[in-house]
C-alpha positions as CSV (number, residue, x, y, z in Angstrom):
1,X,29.9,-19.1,0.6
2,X,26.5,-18.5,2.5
3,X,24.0,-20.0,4.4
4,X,21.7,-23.0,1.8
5,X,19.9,-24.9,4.2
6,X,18.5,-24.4,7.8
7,X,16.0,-26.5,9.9
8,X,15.8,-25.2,13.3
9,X,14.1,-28.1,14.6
10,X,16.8,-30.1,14.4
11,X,19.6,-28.0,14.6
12,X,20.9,-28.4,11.1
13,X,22.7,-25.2,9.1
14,X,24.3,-26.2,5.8
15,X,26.3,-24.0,3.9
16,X,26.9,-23.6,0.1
17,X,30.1,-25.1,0.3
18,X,28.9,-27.8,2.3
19,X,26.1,-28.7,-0.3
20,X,29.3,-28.5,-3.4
21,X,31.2,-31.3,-1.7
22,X,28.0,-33.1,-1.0
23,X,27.2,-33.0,-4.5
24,X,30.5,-33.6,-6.5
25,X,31.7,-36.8,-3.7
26,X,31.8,-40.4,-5.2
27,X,28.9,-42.5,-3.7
28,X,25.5,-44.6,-4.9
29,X,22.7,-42.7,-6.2
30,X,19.5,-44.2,-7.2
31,X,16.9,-44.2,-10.1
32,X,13.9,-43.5,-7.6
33,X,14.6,-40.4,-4.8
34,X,12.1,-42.1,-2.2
35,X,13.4,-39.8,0.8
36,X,11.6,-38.5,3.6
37,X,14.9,-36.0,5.0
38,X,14.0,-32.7,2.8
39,X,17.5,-31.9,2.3
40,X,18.6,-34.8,0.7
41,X,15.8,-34.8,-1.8
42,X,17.7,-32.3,-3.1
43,X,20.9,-33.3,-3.0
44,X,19.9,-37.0,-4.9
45,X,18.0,-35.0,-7.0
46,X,21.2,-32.8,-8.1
47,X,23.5,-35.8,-7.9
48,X,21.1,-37.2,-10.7
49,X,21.0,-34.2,-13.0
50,X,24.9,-33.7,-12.7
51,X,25.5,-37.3,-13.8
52,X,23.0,-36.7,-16.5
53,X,20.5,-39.5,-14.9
54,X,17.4,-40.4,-15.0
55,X,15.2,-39.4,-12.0
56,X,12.4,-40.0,-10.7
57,X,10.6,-38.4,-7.6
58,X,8.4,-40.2,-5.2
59,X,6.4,-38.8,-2.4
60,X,7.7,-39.8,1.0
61,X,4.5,-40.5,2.6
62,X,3.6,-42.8,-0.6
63,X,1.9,-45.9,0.9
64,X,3.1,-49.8,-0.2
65,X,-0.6,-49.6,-2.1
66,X,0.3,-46.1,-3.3
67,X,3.7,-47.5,-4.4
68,X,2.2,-50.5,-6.0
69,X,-0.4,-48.5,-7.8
70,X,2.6,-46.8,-10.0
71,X,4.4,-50.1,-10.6
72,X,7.0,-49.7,-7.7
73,X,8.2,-52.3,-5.4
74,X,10.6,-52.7,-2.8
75,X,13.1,-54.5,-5.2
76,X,12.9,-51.4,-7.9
77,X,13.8,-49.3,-5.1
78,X,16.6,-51.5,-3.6
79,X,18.1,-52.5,-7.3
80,X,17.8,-49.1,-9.5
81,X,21.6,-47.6,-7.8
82,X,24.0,-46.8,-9.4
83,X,27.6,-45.3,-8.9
84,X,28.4,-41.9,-9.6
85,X,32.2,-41.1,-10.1
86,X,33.9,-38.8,-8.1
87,X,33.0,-35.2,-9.9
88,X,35.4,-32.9,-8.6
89,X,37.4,-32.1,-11.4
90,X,34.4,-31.3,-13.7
91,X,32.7,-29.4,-10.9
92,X,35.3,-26.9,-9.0
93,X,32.6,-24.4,-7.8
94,X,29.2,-24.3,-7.5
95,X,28.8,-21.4,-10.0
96,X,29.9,-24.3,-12.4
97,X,27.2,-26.1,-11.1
98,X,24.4,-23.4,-11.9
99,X,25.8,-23.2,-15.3
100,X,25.9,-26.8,-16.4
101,X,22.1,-26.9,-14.8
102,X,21.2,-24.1,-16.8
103,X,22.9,-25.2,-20.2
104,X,21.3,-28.3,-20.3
105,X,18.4,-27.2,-19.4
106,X,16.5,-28.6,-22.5
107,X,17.8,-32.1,-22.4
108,X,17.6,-32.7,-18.6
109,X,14.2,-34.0,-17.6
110,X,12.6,-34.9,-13.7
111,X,9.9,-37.3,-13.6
112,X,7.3,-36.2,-10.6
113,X,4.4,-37.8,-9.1
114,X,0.8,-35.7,-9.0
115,X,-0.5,-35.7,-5.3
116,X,-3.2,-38.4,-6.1
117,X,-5.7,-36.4,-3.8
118,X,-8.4,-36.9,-6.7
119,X,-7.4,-40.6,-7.5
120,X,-4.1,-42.3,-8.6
121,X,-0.7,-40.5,-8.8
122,X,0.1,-39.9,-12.1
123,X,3.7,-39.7,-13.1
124,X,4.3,-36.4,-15.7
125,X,8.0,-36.0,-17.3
126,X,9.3,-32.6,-17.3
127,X,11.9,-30.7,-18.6
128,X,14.5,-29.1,-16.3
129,X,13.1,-25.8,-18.5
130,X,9.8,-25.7,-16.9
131,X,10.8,-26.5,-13.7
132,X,12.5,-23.7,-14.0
133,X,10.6,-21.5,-16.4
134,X,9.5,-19.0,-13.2
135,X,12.9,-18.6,-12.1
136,X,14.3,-15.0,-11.9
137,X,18.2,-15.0,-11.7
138,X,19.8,-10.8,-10.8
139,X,21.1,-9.2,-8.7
140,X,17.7,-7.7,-6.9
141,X,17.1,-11.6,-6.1
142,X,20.5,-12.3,-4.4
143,X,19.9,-11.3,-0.6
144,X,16.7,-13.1,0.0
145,X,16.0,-15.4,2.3
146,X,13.5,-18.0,1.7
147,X,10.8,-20.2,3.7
148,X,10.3,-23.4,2.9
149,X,6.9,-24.1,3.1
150,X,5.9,-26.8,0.7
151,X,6.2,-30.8,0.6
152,X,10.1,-31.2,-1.1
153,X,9.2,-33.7,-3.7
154,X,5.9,-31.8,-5.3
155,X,6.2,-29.6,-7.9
156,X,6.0,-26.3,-6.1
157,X,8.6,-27.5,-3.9
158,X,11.3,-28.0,-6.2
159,X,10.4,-24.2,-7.9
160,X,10.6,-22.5,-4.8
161,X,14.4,-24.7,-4.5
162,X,15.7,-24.4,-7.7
163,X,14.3,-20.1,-7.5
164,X,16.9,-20.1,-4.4
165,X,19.4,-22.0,-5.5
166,X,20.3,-20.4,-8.6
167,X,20.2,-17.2,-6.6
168,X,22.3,-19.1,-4.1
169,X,19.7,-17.7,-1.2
170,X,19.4,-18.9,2.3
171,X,16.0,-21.9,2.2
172,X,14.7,-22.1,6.0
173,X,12.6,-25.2,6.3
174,X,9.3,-24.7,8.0
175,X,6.8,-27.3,6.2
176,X,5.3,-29.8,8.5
177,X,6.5,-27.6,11.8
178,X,4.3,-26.3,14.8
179,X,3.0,-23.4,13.8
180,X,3.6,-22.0,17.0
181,X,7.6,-22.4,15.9
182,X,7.9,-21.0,13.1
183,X,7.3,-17.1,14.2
184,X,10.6,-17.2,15.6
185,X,12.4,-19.1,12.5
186,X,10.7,-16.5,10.3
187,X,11.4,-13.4,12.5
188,X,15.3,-14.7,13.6
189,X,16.6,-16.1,10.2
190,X,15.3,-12.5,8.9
191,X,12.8,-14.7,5.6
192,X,11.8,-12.2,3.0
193,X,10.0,-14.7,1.0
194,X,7.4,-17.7,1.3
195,X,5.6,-19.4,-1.2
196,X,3.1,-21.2,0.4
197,X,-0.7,-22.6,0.4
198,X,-3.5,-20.2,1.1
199,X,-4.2,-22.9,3.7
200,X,-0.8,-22.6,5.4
201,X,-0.7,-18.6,5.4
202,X,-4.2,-19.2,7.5
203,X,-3.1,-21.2,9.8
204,X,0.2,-19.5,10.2
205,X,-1.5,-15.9,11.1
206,X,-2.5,-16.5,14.6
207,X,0.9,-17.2,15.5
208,X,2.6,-14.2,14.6
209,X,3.0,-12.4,17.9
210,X,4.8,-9.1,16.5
211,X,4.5,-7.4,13.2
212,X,7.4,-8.5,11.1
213,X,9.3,-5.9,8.5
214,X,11.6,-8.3,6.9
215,X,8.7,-10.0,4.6
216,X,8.8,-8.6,1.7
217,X,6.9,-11.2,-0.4
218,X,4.2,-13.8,0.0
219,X,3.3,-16.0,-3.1
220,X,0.0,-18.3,-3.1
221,X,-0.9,-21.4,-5.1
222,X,-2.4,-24.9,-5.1
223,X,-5.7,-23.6,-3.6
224,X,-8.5,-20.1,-4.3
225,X,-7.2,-17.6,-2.9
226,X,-9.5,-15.8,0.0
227,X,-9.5,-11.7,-0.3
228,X,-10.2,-11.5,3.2
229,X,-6.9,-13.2,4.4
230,X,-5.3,-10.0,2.2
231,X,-6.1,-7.3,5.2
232,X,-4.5,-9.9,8.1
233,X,-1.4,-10.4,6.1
234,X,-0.7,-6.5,6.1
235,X,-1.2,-6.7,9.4
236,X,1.0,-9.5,10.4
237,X,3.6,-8.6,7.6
238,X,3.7,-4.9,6.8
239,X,6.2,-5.0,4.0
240,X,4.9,-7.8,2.3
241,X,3.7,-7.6,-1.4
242,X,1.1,-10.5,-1.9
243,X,0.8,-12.7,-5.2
244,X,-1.0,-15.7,-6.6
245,X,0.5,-18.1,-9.1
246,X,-1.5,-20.9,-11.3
247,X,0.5,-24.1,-11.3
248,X,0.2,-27.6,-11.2
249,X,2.2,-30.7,-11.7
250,X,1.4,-31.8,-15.7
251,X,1.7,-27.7,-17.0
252,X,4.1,-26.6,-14.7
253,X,4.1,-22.7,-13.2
254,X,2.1,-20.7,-16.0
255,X,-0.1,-17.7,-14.7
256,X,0.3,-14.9,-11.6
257,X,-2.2,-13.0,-10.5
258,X,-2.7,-10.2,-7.7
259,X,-5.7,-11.1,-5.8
260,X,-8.1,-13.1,-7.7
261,X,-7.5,-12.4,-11.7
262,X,-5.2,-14.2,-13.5
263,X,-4.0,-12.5,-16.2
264,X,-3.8,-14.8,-19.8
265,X,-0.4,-13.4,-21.0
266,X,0.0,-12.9,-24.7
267,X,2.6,-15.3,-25.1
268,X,-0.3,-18.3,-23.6
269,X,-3.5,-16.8,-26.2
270,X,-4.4,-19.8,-28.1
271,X,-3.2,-21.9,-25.5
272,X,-5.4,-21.8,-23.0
273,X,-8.8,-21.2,-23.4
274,X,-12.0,-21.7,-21.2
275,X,-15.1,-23.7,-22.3
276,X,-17.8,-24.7,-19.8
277,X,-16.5,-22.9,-16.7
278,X,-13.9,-25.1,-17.1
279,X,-10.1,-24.1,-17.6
280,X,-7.9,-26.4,-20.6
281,X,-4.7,-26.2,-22.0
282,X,-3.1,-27.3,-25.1
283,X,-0.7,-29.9,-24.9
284,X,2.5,-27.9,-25.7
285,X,2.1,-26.6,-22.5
286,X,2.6,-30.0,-20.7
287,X,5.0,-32.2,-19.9
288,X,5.2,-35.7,-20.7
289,X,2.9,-38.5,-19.6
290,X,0.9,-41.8,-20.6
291,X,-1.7,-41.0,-18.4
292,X,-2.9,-37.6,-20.3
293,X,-6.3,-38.3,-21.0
294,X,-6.5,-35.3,-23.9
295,X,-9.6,-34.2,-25.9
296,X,-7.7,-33.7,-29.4
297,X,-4.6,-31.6,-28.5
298,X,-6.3,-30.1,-25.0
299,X,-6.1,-30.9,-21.4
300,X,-9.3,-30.4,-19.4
301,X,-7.7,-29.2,-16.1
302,X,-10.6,-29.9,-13.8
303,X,-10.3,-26.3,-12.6
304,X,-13.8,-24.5,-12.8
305,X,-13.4,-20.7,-13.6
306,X,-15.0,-17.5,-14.5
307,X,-13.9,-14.7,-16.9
308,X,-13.1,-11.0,-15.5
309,X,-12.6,-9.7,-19.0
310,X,-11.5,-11.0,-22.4
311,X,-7.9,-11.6,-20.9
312,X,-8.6,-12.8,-17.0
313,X,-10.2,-15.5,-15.6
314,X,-11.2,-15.8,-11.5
315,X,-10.6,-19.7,-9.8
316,X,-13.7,-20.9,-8.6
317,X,-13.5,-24.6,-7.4
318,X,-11.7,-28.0,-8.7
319,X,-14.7,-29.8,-10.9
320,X,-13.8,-32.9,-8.4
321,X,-15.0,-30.9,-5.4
322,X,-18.4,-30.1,-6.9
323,X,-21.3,-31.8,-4.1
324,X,-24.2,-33.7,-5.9
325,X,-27.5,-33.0,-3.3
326,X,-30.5,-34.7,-5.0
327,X,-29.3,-34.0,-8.7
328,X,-28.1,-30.1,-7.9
329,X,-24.8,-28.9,-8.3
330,X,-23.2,-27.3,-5.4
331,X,-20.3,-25.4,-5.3
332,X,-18.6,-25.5,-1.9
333,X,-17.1,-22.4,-1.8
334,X,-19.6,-20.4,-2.5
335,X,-21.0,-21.7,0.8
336,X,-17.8,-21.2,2.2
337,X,-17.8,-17.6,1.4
338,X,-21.3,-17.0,2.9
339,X,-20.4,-18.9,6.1
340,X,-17.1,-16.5,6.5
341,X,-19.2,-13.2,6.8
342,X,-20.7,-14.6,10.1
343,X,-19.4,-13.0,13.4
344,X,-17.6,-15.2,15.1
345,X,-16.1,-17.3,12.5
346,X,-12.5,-18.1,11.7
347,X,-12.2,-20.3,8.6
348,X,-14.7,-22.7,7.6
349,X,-14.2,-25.9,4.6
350,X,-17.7,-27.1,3.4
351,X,-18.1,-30.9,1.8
352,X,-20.5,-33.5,0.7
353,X,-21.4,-35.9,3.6
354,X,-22.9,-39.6,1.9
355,X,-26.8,-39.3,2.7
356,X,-29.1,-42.2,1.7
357,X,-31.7,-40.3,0.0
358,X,-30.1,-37.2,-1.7
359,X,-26.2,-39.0,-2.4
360,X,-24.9,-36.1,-0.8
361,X,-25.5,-33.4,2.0
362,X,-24.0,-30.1,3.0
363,X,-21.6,-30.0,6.1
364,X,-19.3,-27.8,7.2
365,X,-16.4,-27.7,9.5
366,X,-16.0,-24.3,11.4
367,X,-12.9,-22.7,13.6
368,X,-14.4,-20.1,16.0
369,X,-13.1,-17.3,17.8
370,X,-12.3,-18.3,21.5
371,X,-15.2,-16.6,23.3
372,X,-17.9,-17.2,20.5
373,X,-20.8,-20.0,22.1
374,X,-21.1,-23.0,20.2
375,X,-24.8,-23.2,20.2
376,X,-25.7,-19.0,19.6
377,X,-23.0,-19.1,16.3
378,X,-24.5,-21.9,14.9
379,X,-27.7,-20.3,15.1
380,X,-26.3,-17.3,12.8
381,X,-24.9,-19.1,10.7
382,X,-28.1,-21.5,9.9
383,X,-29.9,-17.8,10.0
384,X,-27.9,-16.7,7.1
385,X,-27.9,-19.4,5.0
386,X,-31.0,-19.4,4.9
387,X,-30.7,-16.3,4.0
388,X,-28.6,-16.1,1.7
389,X,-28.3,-19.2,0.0
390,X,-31.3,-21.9,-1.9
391,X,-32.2,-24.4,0.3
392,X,-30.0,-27.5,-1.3
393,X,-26.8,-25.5,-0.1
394,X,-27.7,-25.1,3.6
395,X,-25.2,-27.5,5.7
396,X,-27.4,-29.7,7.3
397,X,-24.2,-30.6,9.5
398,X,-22.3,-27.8,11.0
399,X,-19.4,-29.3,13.2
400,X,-17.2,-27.1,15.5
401,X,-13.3,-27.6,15.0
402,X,-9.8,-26.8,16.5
403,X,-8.3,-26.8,13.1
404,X,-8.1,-28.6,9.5
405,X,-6.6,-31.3,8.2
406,X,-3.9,-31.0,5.5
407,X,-3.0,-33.0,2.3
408,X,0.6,-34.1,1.6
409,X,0.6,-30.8,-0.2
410,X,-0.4,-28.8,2.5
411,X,-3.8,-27.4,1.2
412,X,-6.8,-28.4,3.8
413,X,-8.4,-31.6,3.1
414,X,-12.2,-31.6,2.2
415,X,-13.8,-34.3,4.4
């Protein structure tokens, strides 16, 4: 059996074999998979589903508060084990494996925690059939070789998992690495595929020293995608096609798109629908939760969009990220996007600074290029703004940075 599991850093290579006996051994497993070694997420998180248990995800880097805040102490963690039977003779290959997963598929269910960037983490039960509802199983999928590139224990981690385990791929783990690493992971363990942040991909670019062939696909969710990255990809990776998925933790994967428009299937009309800029969904489309706040049978996602057509819609910011200055709405990335067409500008994330008089003001965090003077670029970019945009969206604080930090879930943190 092949390759499952690789993380360079710490010179770990697990096989599919390996991963069998680790799943089907007698040992304790636990209600709560609170585990901060990526691979054995996984493996609890199997061990539970094969023994037909409850399970129930949390985040890692969840706080005591964080914990507390969902009704989880130290004791429910230390008392919620249980023993699981030695499985071997139910389970004497790992193709048996994929096909109890897949046959019970309706009845088994994995409880996951939102990211709680916006407030609270909300716990949303979901069936092992959305989880998996984007997964493509043939043989075009069998040779290739995945990068791990999301938190393990957030809902786009556990697609891009279960999308190479059922195709019993190679997953190279490169979330949470140096940057400057994982050129050589990506270019020595031959990775085809990465799903990833548009944030990552960014950050990623600058450390690709050589072209590299064997990408062949590049997915994008959790944040708008940015056109302009498009061009450096196809530099960096000439093979590579690029796509962009809607997903999120309470609906699950739903929508793809190539560059900016997501297509409404046919199979979705009637279940999602836009009204005020703002995206909803009906609540068949959902998983399970208590803390749903729904407006008859529809979910207000908090996603502000646009219509392309009668069938596509274009991302244009979270509600939650909208900037009050002195009563007017401010969209962040439409500054964003005026700020990029500057020379001498890398990236750039604008926010609402607190501001005595107004509630809020424009800043901005920039990256420059190396040789670009602090004081002549922010001249430019104050120029056009003031060109381009109304006077309550100029950043009245522009601050020059090395780089951006990240949420848990790897897209760049507004502040």
């Amino acid at each position: 059996m092949g390759l499952f599991w690789i993380d360079n850093s710490k010179d770990i290579r697990i096989n599919y074999n390996d991963l069998l006996n680790e799943l089907v051994k007698e040992g304790h497993n636990n209600l709560f998979i609170y585990e901060s070694n990526p691979y054995k997420v996984f493996v609890k998180i199997l061990r539970n589903m094969l023994g037909k248990r409850r399970c129930i995800i949390l985040d890692a880097d969840f706080s005591n508060d964080e914990l507390a805040g969902i009704g989880v102490s130290k004791e429910n963690l230390e008392n919620t084990s249980f023993f699981q039977e030695d499985l071997k003779s139910k389970f004497n290959s790992f193709n048996e494996i994929l096909n109890f997963l897949k046959s019970n598929e309706d009845t088994l269910e994995i409880e996951i925690y939102t990211s709680g960037t916006t407030g609270r983490p909300k716990k949303v039960k979901q069936s092992f059939k959305n989880v998996i509802r984007a997964v493509k199983t043939n043989s075009d999928y069998k040779d290739n070789n995945w990068g791990f590139a999301y938190n393990p224990t957030h809902f786009a981690g556990l697609q891009v998992f279960f999308q190479a385990l059922f195709n019993e791929n190679k997953l190279v783990y490169i979330f949470d690495k140096d940057y400057s690493l994982i050129y050589n992971d990506i270019y020595t363990e031959k990775i085809s595929h990465l799903s990833c942040t548009p944030t990552f991909i960014k950050m990623l670019l600058p450390n690709i020293a050589e072209p590299i062939n064997t990408m062949l696909n590049i997915t994008f969710g959790g944040e708008k995608f940015d056109p302009r990255v498009e061009n450096k990809i196809k530099q960096k990776f000439p093979n590579a096609s690029v796509k962009n998925v809607y997903a999120s933790t309470e609906a699950g994967s739903l929508l793809r798109a190539k560059g900016q428009d997501f297509l409404i299937p046919n199979r979705y009309k009637g279940f999602i629908k836009i009204e005020d800029d703002e995206l909803i969904i009906h609540k068949q489309l959902l998983g399970k939760s208590d803390s749903f706040v729904l407006d008859g049978e529809w979910y207000k996602t908090g996603d502000l969009v646009e219509f392309v057509n009668g069938n596509s819609f274009r991302f244009k910011t979270r509600k939650s990220e909208m900037i009050n200055v002195g009563g007017y709405k401010v969209n962040p990335r439409e500054v964003e996007e005026v700020i990029k067409d500057v020379n001498g500008v890398i990236d750039v994330i604008v926010f609402g600074r607190k501001n005595s008089v107004l509630g809020y003001i424009i800043a901005a965090n920039v990256i420059k290029a190396d040789d670009e003077d602090k004081k002549e670029l922010k001249l430019r970019i104050n120029e056009t703004c003031e060109n381009k945009l109304q006077e309550f969206k100029i950043p009245r604080i522009i601050k020059f940075v090395d780089s951006f930090e990240v949420t848990r879930t790897g897209k760049v943190k507004r502040t």
